[in-house]
C-alpha positions in Angstrom: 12.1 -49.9 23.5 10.0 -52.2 25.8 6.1 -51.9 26.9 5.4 -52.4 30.1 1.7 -52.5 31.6 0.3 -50.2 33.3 -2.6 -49.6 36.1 -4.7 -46.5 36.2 -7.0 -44.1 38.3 -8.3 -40.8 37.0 -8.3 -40.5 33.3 -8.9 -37.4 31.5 -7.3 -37.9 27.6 -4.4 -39.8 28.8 -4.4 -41.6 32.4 -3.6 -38.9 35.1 -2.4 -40.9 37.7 -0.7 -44.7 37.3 1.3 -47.3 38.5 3.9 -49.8 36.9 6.4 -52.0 37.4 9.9 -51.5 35.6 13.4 -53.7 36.7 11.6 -55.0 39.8 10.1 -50.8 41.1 7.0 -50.6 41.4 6.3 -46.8 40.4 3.7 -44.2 40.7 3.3 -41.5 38.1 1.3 -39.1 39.7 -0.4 -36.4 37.4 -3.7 -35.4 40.0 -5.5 -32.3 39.0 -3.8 -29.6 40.5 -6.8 -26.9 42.3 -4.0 -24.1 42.2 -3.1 -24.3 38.8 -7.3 -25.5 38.1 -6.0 -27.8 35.4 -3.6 -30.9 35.2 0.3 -30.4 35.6 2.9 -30.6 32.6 4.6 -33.4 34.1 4.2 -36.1 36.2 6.0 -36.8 39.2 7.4 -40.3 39.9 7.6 -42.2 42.8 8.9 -45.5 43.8 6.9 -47.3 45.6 7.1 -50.1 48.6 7.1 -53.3 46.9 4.8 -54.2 49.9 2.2 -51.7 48.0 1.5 -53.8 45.0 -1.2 -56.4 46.5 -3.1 -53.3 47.9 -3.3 -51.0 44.8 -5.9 -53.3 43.5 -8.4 -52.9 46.1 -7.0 -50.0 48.3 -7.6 -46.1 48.0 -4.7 -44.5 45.5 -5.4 -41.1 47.6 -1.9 -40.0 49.2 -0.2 -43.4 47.2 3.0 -40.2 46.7 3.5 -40.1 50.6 3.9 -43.6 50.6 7.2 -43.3 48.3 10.4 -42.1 47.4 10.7 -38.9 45.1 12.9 -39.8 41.7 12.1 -37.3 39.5 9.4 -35.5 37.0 8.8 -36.4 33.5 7.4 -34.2 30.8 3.9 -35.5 30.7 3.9 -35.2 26.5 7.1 -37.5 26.4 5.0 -40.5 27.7 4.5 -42.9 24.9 0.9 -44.4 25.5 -0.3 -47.4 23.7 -3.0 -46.7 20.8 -5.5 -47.2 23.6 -3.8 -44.7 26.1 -4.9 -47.4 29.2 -2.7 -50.6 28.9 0.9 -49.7 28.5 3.7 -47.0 28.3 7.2 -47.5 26.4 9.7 -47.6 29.1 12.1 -45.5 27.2 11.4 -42.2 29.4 12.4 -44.5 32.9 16.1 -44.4 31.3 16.3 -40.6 30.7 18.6 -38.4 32.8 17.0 -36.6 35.6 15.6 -39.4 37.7 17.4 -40.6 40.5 17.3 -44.3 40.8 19.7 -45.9 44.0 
């Protein structure tokens, strides 16, 4: 079990939408309120991301960030493990479950 830092935007109890780096991916966890459901999905859909990307998150829109990347899977939004603070790292245990598909 490792920590890896992460980046945020949109934070409601947990961050909703955020970026990290894990074995040299740069990935999005995208969690955005969802207006059909009116509430915030279950799980969070990851993307990897351009490594071009990076520079850019920090001063750059995050709006449409998904279309920008490859689809590798969802991930149970409850099996996250947040640091104490819930805005600095996850454990990177879920990025080694089944279910995501990485080349």
């Amino acid at each position: 079990m490792a920590h890896i830092r992460i980046t945020y935007r949109g934070f409601y109890d947990i961050p909703r939408t955020f970026v990290t780096k894990w074995r040299n991916k740069l990935l999005l966890f995208d969690g955005h309120f969802d207006e059909n459901l009116d509430d915030y999905p279950d799980n969070y859909s990851v993307y990897e991301l351009p490594p071009a990307l990076e520079d850019r998150l920090r001063t750059e829109s995050w709006e449409n960030l998904a279309d920008l990347g490859r689809f590798v899977g969802r991930v149970p939004v409850s099996d996250v493990s947040f640091d104490k603070t819930r805005r600095k790292t996850i454990d990177d245990s879920i990025l080694r479950r089944p279910g995501l598909e990485w080349p």
